[in-house]
mmCIF file as gemmi writes it, N, C-alpha and C atoms, coordinates in Angstrom:
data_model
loop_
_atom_site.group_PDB
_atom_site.id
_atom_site.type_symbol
_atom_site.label_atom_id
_atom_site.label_alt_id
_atom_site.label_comp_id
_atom_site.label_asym_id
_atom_site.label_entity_id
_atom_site.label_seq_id
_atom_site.pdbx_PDB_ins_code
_atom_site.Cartn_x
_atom_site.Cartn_y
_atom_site.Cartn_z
_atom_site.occupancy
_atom_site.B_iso_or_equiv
_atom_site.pdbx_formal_charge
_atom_site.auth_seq_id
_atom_site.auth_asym_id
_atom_site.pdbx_PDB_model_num
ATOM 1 N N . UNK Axp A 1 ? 7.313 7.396 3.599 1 0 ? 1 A 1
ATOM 2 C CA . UNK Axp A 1 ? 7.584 6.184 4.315 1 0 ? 1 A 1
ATOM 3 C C . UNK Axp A 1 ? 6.445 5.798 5.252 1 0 ? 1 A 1
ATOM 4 N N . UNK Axp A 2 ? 5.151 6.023 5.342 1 0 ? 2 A 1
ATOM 5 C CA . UNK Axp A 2 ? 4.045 5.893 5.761 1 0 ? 2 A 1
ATOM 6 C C . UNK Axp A 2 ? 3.942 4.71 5.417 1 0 ? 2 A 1
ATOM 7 N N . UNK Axp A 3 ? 3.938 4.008 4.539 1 0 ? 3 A 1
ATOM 8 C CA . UNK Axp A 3 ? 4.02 2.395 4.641 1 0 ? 3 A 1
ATOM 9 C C . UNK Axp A 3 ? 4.93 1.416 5.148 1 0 ? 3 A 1
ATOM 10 N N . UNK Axp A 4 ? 5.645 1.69 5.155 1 0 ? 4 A 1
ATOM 11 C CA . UNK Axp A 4 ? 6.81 1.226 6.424 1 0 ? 4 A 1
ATOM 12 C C . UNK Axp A 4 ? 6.025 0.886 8.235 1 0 ? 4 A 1
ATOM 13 N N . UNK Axp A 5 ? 5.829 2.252 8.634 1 0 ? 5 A 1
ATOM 14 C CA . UNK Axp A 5 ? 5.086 2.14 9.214 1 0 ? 5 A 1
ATOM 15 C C . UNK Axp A 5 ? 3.502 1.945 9.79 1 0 ? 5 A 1
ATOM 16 N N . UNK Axp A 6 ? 3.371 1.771 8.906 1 0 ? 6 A 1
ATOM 17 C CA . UNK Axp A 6 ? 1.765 0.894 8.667 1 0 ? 6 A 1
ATOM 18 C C . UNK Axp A 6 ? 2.039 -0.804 8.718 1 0 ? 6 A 1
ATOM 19 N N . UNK Axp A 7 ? 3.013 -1.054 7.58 1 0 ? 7 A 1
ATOM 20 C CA . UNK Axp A 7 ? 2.892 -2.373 7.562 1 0 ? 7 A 1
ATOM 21 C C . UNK Axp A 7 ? 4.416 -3.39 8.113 1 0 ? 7 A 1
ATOM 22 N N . UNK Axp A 8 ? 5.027 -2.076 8.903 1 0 ? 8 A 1
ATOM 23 C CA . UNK Axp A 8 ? 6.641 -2.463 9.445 1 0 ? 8 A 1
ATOM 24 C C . UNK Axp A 8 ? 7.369 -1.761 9.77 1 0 ? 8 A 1
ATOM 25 N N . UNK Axp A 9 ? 8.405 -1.568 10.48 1 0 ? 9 A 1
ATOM 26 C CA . UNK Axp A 9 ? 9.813 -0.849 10.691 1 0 ? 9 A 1
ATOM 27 C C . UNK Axp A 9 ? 10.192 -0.656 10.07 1 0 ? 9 A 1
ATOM 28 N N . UNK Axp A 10 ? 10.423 -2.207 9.196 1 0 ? 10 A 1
ATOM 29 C CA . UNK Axp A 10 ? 11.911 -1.878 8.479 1 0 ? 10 A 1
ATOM 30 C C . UNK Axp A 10 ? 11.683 -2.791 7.695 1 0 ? 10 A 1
ATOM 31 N N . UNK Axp A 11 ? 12.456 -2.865 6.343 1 0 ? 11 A 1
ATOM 32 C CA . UNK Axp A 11 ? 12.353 -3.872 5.215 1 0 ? 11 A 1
ATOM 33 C C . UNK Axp A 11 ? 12.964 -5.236 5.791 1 0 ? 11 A 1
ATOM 34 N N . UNK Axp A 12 ? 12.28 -6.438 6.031 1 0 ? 12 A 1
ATOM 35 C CA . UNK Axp A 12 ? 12.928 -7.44 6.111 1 0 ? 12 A 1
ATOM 36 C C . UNK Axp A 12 ? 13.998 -8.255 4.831 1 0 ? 12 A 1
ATOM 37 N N . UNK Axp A 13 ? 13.407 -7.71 3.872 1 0 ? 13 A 1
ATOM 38 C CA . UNK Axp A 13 ? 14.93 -8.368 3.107 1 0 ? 13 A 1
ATOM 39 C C . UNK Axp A 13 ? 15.943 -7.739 2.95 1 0 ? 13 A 1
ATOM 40 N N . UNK Axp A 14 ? 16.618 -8.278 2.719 1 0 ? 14 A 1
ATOM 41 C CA . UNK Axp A 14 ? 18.781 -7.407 2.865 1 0 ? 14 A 1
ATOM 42 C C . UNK Axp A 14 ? 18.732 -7.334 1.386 1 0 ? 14 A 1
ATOM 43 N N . UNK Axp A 15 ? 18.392 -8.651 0.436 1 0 ? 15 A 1
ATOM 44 C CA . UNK Axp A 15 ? 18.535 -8.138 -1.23 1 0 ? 15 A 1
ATOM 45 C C . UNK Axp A 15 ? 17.868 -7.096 -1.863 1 0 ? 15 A 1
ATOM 46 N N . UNK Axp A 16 ? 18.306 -6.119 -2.815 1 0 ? 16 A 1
ATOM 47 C CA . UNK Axp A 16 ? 17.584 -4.772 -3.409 1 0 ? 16 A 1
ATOM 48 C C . UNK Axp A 16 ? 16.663 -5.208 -4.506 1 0 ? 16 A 1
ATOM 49 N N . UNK Axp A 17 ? 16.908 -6.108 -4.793 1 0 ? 17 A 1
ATOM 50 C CA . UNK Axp A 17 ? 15.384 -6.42 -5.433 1 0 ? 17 A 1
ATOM 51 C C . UNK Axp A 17 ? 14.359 -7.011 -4.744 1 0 ? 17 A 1
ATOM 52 N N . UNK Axp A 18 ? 14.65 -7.977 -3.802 1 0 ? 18 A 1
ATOM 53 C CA . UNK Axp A 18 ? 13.738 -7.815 -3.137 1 0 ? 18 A 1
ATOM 54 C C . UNK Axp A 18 ? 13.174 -6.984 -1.923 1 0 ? 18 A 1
ATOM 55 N N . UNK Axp A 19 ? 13.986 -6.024 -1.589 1 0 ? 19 A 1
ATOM 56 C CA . UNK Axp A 19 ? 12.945 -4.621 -1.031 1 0 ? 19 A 1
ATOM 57 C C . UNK Axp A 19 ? 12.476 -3.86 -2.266 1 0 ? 19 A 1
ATOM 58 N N . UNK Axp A 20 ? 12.807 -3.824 -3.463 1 0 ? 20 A 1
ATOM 59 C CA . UNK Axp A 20 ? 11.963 -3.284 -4.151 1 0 ? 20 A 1
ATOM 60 C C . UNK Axp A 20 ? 10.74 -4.177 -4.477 1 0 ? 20 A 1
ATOM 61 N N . UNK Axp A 21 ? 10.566 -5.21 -4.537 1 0 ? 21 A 1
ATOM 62 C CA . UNK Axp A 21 ? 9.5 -6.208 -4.368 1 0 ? 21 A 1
ATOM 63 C C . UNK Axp A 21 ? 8.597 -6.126 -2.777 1 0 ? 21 A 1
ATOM 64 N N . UNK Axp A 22 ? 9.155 -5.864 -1.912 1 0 ? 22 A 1
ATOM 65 C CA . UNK Axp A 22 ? 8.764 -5.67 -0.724 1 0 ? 22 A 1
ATOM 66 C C . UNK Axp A 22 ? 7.678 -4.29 -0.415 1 0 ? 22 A 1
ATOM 67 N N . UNK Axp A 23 ? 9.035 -3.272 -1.156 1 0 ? 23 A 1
ATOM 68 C CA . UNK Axp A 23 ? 8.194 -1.649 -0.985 1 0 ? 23 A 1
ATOM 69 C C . UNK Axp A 23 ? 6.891 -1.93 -2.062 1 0 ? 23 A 1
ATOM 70 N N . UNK Axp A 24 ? 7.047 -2.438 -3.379 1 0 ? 24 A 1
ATOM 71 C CA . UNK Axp A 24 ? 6.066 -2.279 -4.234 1 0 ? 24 A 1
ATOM 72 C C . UNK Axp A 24 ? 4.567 -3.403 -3.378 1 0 ? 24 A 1
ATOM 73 N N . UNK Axp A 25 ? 4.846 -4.17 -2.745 1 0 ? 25 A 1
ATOM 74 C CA . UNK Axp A 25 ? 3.671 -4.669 -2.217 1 0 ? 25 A 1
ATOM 75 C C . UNK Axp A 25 ? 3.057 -4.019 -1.127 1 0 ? 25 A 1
ATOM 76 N N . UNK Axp A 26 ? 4.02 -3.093 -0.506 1 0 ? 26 A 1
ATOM 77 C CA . UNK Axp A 26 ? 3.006 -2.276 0.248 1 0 ? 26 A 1
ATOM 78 C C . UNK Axp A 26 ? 2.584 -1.077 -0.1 1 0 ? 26 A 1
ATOM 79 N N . UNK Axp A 27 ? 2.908 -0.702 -1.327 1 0 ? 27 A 1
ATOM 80 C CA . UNK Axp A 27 ? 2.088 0.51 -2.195 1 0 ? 27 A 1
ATOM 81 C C . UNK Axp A 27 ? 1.039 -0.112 -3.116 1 0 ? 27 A 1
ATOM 82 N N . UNK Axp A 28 ? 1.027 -1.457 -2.935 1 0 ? 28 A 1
ATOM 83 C CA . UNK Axp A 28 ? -0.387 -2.155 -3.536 1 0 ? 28 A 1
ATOM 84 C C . UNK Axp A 28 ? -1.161 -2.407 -2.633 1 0 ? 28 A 1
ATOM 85 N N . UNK Axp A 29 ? -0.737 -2.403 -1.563 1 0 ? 29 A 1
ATOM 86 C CA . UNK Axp A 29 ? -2.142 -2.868 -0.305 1 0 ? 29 A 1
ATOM 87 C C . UNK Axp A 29 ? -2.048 -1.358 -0.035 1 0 ? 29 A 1
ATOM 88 N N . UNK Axp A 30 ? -1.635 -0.358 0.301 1 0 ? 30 A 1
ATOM 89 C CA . UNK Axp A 30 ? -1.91 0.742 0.526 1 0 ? 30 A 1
ATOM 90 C C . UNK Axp A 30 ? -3.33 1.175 -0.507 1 0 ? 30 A 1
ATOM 91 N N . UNK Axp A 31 ? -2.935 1.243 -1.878 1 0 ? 31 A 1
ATOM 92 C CA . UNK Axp A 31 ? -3.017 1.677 -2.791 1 0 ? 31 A 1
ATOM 93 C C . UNK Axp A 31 ? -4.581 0.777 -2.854 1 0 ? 31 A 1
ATOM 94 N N . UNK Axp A 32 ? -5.023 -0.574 -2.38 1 0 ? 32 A 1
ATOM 95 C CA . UNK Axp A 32 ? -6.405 -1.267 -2.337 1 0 ? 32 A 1
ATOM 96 C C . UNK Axp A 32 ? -6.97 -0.48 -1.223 1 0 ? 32 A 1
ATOM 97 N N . UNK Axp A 33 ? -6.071 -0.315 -0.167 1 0 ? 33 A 1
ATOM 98 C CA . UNK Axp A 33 ? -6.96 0.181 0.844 1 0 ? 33 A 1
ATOM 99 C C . UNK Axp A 33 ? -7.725 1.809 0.531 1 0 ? 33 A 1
ATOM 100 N N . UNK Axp A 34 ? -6.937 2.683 -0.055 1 0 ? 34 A 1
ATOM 101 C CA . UNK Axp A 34 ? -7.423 3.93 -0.609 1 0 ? 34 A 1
ATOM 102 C C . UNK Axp A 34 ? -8.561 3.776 -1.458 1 0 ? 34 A 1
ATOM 103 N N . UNK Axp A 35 ? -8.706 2.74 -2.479 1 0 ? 35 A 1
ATOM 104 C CA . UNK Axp A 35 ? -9.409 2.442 -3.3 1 0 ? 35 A 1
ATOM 105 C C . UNK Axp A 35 ? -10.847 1.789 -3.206 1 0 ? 35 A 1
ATOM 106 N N . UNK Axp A 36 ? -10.925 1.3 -1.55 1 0 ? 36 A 1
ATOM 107 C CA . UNK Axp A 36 ? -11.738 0.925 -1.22 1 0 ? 36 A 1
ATOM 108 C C . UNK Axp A 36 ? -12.685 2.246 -0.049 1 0 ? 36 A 1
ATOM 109 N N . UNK Axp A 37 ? -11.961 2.925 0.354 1 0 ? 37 A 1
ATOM 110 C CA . UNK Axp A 37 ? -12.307 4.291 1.237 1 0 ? 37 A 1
ATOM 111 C C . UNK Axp A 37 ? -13.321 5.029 -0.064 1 0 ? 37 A 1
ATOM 112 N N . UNK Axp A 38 ? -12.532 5.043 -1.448 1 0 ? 38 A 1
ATOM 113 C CA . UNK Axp A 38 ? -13.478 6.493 -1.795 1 0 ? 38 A 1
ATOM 114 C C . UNK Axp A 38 ? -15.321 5.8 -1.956 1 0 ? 38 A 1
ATOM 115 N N . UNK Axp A 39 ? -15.445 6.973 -1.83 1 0 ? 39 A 1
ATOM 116 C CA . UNK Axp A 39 ? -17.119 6.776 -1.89 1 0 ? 39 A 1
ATOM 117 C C . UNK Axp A 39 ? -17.376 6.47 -3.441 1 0 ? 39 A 1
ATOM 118 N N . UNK Axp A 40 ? -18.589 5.7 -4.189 1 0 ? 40 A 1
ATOM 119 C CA . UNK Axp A 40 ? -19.506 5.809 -5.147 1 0 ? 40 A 1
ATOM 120 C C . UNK Axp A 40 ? -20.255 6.418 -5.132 1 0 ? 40 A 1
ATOM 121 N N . UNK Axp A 41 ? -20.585 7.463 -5.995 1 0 ? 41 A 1
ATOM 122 C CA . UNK Axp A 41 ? -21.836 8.749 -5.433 1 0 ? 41 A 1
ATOM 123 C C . UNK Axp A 41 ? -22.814 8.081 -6.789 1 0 ? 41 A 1
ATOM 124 N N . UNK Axp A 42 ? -23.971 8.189 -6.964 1 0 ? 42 A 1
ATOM 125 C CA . UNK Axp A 42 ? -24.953 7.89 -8.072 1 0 ? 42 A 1
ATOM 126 C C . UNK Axp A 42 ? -25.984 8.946 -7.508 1 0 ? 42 A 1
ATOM 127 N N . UNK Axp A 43 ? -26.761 9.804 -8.6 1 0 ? 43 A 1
ATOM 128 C CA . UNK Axp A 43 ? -27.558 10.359 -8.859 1 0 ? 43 A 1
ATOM 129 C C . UNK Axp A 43 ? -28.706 9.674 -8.619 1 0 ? 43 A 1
ATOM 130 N N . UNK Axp A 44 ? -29.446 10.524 -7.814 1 0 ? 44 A 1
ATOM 131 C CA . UNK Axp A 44 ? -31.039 10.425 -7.402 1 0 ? 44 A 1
ATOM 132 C C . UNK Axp A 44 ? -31.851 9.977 -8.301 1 0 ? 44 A 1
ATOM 133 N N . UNK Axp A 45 ? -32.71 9.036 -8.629 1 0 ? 45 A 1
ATOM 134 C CA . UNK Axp A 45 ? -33.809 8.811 -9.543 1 0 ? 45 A 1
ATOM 135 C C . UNK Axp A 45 ? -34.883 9.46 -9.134 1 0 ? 45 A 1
């Protein structure tokens, strides 16, 4: 639940599809932000 609290308390919608629409958008911005942290390593010429 680390995204909860990153990007909220608490789920603002009451309907279950849309907190599953809700949770899945913050395991996609999570999931860009990780993706942008790792390094590119390239070999020395």
């Amino acid at each position: 639940m680390t995204c909860m609290k990153l990007l909220g308390q608490k789920l603002a919608a009451r309907d279950f599809d849309r907190q599953t629409a809700e949770l899945q958008l913050c395991i996609a911005i999570l999931n860009r932000f990780t993706a942008l942290s790792i390094p590119v390593t390239q070999p020395a010429d």
